[in-house]
C-alpha positions in Angstrom: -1.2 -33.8 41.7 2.3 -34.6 43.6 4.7 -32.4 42.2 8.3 -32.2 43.0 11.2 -29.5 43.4 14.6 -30.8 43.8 17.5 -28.9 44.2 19.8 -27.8 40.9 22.7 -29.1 41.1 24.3 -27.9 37.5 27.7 -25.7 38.1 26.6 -22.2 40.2 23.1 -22.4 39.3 21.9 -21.0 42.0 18.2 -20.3 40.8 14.9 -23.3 42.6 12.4 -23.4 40.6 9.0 -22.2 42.9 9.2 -20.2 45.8 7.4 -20.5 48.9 4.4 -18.2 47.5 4.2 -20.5 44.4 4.1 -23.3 47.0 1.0 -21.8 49.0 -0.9 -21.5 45.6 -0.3 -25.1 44.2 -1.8 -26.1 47.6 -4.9 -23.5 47.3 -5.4 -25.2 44.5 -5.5 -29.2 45.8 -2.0 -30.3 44.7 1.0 -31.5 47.1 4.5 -30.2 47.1 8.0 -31.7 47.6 11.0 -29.7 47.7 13.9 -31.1 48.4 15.9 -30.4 51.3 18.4 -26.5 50.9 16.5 -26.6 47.3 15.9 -22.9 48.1 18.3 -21.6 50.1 20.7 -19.8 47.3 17.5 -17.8 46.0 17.3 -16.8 49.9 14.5 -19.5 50.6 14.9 -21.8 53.8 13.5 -25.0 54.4 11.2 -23.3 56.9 10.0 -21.0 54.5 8.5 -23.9 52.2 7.7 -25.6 55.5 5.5 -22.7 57.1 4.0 -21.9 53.1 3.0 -25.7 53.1 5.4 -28.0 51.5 7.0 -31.5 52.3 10.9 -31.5 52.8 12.9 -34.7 51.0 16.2 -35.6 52.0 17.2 -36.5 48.5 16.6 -36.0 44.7 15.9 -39.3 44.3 12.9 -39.2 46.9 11.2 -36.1 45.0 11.9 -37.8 41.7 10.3 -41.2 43.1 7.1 -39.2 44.6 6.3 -36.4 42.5 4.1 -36.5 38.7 5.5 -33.5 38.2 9.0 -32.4 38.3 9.4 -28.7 38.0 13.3 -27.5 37.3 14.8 -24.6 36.4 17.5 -26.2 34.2 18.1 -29.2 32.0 18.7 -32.1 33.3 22.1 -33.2 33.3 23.9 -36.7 33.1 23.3 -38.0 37.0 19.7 -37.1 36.9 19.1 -38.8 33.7 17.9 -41.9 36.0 16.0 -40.7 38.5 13.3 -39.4 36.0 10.6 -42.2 35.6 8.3 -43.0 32.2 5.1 -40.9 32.0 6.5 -38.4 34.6 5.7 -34.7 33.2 9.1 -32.5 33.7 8.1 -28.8 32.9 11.9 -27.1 32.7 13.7 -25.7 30.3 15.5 -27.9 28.0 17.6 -26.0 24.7 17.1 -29.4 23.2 18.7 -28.3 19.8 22.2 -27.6 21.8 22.5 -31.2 23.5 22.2 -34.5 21.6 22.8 -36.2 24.4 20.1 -34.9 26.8 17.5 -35.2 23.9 18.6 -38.5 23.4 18.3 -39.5 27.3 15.2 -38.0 27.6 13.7 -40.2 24.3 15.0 -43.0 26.4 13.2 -42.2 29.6 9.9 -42.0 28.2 8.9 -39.2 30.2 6.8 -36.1 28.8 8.9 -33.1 28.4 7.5 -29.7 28.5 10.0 -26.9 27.9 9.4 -23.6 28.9 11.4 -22.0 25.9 9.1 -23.3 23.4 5.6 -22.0 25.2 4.3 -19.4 22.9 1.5 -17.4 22.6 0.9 -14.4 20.4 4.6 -14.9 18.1 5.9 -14.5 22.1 8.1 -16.7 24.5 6.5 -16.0 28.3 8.3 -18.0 29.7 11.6 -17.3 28.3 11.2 -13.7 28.3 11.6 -13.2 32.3 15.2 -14.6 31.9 15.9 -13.1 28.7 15.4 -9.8 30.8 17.7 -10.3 33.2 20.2 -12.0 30.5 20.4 -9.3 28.6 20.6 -6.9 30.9 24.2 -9.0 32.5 25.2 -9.9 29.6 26.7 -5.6 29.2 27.3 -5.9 33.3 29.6 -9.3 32.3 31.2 -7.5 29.7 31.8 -4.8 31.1 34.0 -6.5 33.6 35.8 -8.6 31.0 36.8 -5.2 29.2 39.1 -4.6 32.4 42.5 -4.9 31.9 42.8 -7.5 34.7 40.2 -9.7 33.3 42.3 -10.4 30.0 39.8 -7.1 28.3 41.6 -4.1 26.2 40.8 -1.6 29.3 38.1 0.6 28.2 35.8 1.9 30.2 31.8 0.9 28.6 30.7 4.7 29.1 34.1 6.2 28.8 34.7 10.0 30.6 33.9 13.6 29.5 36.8 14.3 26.8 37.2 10.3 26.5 35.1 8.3 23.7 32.9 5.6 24.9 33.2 2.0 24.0 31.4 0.5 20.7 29.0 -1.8 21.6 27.2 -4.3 19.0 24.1 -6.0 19.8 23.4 -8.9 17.5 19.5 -9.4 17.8 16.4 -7.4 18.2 14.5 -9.3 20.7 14.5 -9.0 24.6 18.1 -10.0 24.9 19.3 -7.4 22.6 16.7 -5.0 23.8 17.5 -5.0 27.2 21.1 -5.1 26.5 21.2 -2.3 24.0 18.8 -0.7 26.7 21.4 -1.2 29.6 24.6 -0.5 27.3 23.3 3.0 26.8 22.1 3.6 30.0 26.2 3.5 30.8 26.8 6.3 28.0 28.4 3.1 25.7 27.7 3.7 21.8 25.3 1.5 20.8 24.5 -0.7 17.6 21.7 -3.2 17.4 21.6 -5.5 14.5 18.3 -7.3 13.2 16.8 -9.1 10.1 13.4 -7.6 10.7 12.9 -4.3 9.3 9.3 -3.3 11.3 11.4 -4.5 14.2 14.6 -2.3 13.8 11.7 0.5 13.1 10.1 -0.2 16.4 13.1 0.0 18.2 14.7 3.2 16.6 11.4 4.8 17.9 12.1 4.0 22.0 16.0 3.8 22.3 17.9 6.3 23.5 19.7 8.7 21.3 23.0 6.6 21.4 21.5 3.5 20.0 21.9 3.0 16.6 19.6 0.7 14.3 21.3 -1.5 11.5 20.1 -4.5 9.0 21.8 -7.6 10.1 24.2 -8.9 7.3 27.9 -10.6 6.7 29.0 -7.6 5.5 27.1 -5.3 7.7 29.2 -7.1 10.6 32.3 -7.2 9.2 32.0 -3.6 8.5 31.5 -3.1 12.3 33.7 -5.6 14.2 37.1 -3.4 13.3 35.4 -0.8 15.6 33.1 -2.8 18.5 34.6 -3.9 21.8 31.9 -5.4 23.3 29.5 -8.0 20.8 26.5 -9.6 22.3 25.2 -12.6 20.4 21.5 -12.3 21.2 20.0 -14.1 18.4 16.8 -16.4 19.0 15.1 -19.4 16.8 12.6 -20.6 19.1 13.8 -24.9 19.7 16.3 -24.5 17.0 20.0 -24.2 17.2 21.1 -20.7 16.8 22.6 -19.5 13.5 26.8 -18.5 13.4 26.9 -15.0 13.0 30.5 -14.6 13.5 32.8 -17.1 12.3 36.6 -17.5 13.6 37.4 -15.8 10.6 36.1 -13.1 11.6 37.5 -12.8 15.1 41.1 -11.4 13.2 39.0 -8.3 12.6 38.5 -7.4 15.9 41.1 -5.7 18.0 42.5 -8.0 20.8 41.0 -8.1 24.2 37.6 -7.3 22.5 35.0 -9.8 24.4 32.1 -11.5 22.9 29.1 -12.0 24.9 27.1 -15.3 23.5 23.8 -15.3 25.1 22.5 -18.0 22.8 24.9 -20.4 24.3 22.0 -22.7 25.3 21.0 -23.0 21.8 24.2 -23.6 20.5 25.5 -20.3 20.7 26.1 -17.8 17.8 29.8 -17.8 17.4 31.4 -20.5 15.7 33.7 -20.5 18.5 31.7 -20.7 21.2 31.9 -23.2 23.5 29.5 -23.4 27.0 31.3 -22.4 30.0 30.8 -21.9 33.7 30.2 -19.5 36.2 33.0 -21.0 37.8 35.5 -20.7 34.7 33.4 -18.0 32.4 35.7 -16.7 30.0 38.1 -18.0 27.3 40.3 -16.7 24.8 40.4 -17.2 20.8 42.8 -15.1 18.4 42.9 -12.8 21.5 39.5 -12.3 21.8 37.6 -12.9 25.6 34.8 -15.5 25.0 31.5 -15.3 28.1 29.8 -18.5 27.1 27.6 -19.3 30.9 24.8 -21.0 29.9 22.9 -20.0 33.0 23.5 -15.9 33.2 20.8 -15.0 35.3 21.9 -18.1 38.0 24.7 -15.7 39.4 21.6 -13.6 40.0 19.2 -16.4 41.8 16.8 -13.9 44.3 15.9 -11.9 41.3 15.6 -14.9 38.5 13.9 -16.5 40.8 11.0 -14.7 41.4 10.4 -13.1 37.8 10.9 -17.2 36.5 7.7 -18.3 39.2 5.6 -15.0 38.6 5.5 -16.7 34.7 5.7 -20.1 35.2 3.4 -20.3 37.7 0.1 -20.2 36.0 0.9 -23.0 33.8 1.6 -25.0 36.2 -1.5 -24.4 38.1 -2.8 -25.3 34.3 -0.6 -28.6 34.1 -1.5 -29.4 37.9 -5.4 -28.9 37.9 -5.8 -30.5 34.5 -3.1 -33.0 33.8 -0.6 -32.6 30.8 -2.8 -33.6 28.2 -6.5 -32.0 28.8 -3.7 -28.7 29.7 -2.1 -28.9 26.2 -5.7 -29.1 24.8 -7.4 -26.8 26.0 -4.3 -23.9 26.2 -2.8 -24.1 22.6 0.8 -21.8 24.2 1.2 -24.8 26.7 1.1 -27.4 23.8 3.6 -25.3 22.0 6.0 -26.2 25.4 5.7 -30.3 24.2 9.3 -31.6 23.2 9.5 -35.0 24.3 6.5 -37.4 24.6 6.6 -40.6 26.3 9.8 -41.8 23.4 8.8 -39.7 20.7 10.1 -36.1 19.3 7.3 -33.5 18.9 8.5 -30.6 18.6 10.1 -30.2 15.1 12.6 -27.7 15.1 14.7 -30.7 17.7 13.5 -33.2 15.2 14.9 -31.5 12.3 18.0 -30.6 14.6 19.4 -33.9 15.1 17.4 -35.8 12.0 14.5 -37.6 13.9 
């Protein structure tokens, strides 16, 4: 199989989609690979590094588009690459469907097969979502810390305060790896810690390994309202796999909270979980609402691009091995999870949390 790596081009995302080592086991395998020219080089990947592991260099998007059966991405497409991809052509990225209308729309209209990697699932997990829900979570307390500097627009407090000083309050909204790894890294600063979930054997499990300054609470309205008067710091880290991602704090809310609190929304790129979120950029990350900072990037771990690279290709590799050796079809057979990843098929929604979504 030809398959294709062109270069992201969405605001900072800094992140290529295989490395060089990927590269060299596609072609142990029998396959072809096209990267497009500089693809690599904000993960720290030259062109002679794909070069000497084995890969073709294109000038342009459009000739990795035009060559490749498989397009592999890190990111959704966005509006000028909506035309380079051609019917039948199998893009394995991820999408967040649910959050963008238009892209879902585009991609029905391009009657290409669409295989996310947030929607691959095996055993009630997300592998291929996990590796950047690791690094996510762990900047989304590294981003807000920053934002609680006085400077940045934050109240001033310090995340793990000094001896004789209290630390900061910091809520955690979700049990999963987001808020695991960001309740793990909150405390591992000395902040106090609250992590909010609707799963009782889950808040259960993780009362047994957190540290002693992470607190366990039953997500609820009023369980959140109760805290707000007294968090500086809120990660949204709440997850339905392909579906949009439920408000947990409304802009009512928001007058609760003391001013130059921040919110962290991690599920931005479902929707996000504050009703006033709205995606921003690495270039312009932060916003203010009733006094309150707003992170919204939609790609956290792209200011991060050596490390999300490598733990995104160490899981997404072996599925694509699968998808390349196999084809799309006798791969989504034969491996259930993989099947899971289908969204988009040649025109037609399959995946029925984005059906349901957008009322298709």
């Amino acid at each position: 199989m030809r398959i294709g790596v062109p270069k992201e081009i969405k605001n900072n995302e800094n992140r290529v989609a295989l490395t060089p080592g990927g590269v060299i086991t596609l072609l142990k395998n029998g396959h072809t690979v096209y990267v497009e020219t500089t693809a690599g080089i904000n993960s720290g990947f030259t062109d002679d590094d794909y070069i000497q592991a084995g890969a073709q260099i294109l000038a342009t998007a459009k000739e990795v588009f035009d060559t490749a059966d498989m397009i592999m991405k890190v990111k959704e497409p966005i509006a000028q690459e909506y035309g380079l991809i051609r019917p039948d052509q199998l893009v394995f990225t991820y999408f967040h469907f649910a959050s963008d209308e238009t892209l879902t729309r585009a991609m029905i209209d391009s009657k290409a097969v669409c295989l996310a990697y947030e929607t691959v699932e095996i055993n009630n997990t997300l592998p291929l979502l996990i590796p950047m829900s690791e690094v996510a979570g762990r900047m989304s307390i590294q981003e807000g810390a920053k934002y609680l500097e006085k400077p940045k627009g934050g109240k001033g407090i310090l995340l793990g305060g000094v001896p004789g000083v209290k630390p900061a309050n910091v809520l955690v909204l979700g049990g999963g790896v987001v808020g695991t790894q960001a309740a793990l890294m909150a405390a591992g600063l000395g902040a106090h810690v609250t992590i909010m979930d609707i799963s009782l054997p889950r808040l259960r499990y993780l009362s047994e390994i957190m540290p002693a300054n992470v607190d366990t609470v039953m997500s609820s309205q009023y369980n959140i309202e109760q805290m707000l008067p007294h968090t500086d710091l809120v990660i949204g880290a709440v997850l339905i796999p392909g579906a949009k991602a439920p408000h947990l704090i409304t802009r009512y809310m928001l007058k609760l909270m003391q001013p130059g609190s921040v919110l962290v929304d991690v599920a931005i790129d479902q929707g996000g979980c504050f009703e006033t979120s709205k995606p921003t950029t690495h270039a312009t990350p932060v916003y203010q609402v009733d006094g309150i900072q707003h992170y919204c990037v939609a790609n956290i771990p792209g200011a991060v691009p050596f490390t999300s690279t490598l733990a995104l290709t160490n899981a997404t590799l072996p599925y694509a091995v699968k998808l390349a050796n196999l084809g799309w079809e006798k791969a989504c057979e034969q491996y259930p999870d993989l099947e899971k990843g289908l969204n988009i098929v040649k025109g037609k929604v399959v995946c029925q949390a984005v059906a349901e979504t957008f009322g298709l």
